[in-house]
N, C-alpha and C positions, 0 to 999 in steps of 0.2 A: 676557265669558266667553272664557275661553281654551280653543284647538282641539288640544287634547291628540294625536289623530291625527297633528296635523303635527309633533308633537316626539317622537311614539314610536319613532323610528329611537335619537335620541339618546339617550332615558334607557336604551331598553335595552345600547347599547353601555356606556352608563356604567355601568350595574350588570354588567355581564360585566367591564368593566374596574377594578372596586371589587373585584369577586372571586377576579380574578386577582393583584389586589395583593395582597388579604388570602390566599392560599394561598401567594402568595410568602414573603411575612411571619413567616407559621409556621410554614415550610415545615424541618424539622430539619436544622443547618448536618452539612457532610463536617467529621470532624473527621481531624486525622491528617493522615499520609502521603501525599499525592498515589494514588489507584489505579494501579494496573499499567495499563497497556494493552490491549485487549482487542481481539484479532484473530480479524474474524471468519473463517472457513474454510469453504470452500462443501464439502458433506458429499462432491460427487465428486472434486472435486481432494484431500480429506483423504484418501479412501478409495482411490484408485488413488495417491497417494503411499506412506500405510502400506503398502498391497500391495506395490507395487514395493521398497520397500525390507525390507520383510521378507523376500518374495524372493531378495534380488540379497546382503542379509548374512547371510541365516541363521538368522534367531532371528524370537520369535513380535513381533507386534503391540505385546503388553503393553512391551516391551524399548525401545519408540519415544516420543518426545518428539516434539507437534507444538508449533509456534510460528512465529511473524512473522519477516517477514526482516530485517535489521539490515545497514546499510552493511558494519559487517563482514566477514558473511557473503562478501562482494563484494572483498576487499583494501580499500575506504575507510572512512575515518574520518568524514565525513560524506555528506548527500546534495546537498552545493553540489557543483556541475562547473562549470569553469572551461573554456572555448575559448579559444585564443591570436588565431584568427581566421573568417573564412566557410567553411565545408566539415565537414568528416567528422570527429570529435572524439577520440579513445577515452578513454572513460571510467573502464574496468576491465577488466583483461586476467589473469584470475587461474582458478586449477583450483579446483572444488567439493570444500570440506574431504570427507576419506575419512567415509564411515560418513553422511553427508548427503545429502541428495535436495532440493531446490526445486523450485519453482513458480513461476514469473512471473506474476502475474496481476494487475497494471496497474499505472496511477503516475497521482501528484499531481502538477500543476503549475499555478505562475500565470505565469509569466514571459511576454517576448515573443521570447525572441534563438532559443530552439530550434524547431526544426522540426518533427525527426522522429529516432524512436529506433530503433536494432536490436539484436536480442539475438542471438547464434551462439554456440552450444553444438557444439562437436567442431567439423565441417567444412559445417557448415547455418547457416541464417539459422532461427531459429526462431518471433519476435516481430519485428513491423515494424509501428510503432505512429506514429503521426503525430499530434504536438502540438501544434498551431495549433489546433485546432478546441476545445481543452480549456481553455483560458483563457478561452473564451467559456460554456463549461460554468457552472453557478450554485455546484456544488460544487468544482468547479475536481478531480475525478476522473475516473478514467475506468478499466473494470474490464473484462478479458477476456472472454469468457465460453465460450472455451477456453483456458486458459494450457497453455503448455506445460513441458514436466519436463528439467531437468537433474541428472542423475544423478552418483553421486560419482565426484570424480576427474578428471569430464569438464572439459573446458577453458572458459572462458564469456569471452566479449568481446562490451562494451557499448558503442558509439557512439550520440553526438547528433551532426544537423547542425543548424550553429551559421550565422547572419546576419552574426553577427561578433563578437570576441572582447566575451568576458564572462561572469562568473560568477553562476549564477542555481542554484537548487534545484529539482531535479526528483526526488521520492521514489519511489523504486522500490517497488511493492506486492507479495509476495511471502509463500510457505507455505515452511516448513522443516520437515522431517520428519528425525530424524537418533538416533542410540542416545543411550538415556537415559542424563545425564551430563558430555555434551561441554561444552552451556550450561547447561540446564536438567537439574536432576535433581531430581524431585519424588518 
């Protein structure tokens, strides 16, 4: 006679994993177009962004477009940085388009070469985020949980320090708030 006890660990896993297949299975395919991207926005950096920029231009709430940040946003074209060597890098050295307001509110990375990153808006250091510790990360993020706000027009400069030259990707995570239309006009 067989001691069923001693193999109830297994069939149960088996049948959880017979039914995880079969929900797989049937599970109805994405048809289409890739989805948009979905950015999530923590309701107090949306709600003191909309504030401040409805504010600071004039017009109500409704007038506003939120959304994700985009290299763009930044003067780059992607989110690969390049260091030439060991030290202090700049990454982006550009003014926050008119009628726009941002959010910093963290970044992705897997790499090894960068260290640590700074953000300065106007004549401040505003973010000082150090990236060693995020590689070790399981989701390899890492989130604010007070970002801070640059406003339009104001000037923004981005450095990493780099171990030494190399080009690695470090996405910048980021709320844009800005008049309906510039990017988005819904």
């Amino acid at each position: 006679m067989v001691n069923i006890e001693k193999y109830l660990p297994y069939i149960i896993i088996g049948g959880l994993g017979a039914a995880v297949l079969y929900y797989l299975s049937t599970k109805p395919a994405l048809g289409g177009a890739a989805a948009p991207m979905v950015v999530e926005v923590k309701p107090g950096v949306q709600g003191n962004l909309l504030q401040r920029a409805s504010q600071q231009l004039g017009i109500p709430q409704s007038e506003l477009v939120v959304r994700g940040l985009r290299p763009q946003d930044l003067g780059l074209v992607t989110w690969d940085i390049t260091s030439v060597g060991a030290g202090w890098t700049s990454v982006a050295n550009t003014a926050v388009a008119d009628n726009t307001f941002i959010s910093f509110d963290g970044c992705s990375y897997g790499g090894t070469n960068f260290t640590q990153m700074r953000i300065q808006a106007g004549a401040r250091y505003m973010e000082y985020w150090p990236l060693t510790f995020i590689t070790g990360l399981e989701s390899q993020l890492w989130y604010d949980d007070s970002p801070s706000i640059a406003e339009q027009n104001q000037p923004v400069i981005i450095d990493v320090y780099s171990k030494a030259g190399a080009t690695e990707t470090v996405s910048i995570m980021g709320t844009v708030v800005e008049r309906r239309g510039l990017v988005v006009n819904p």
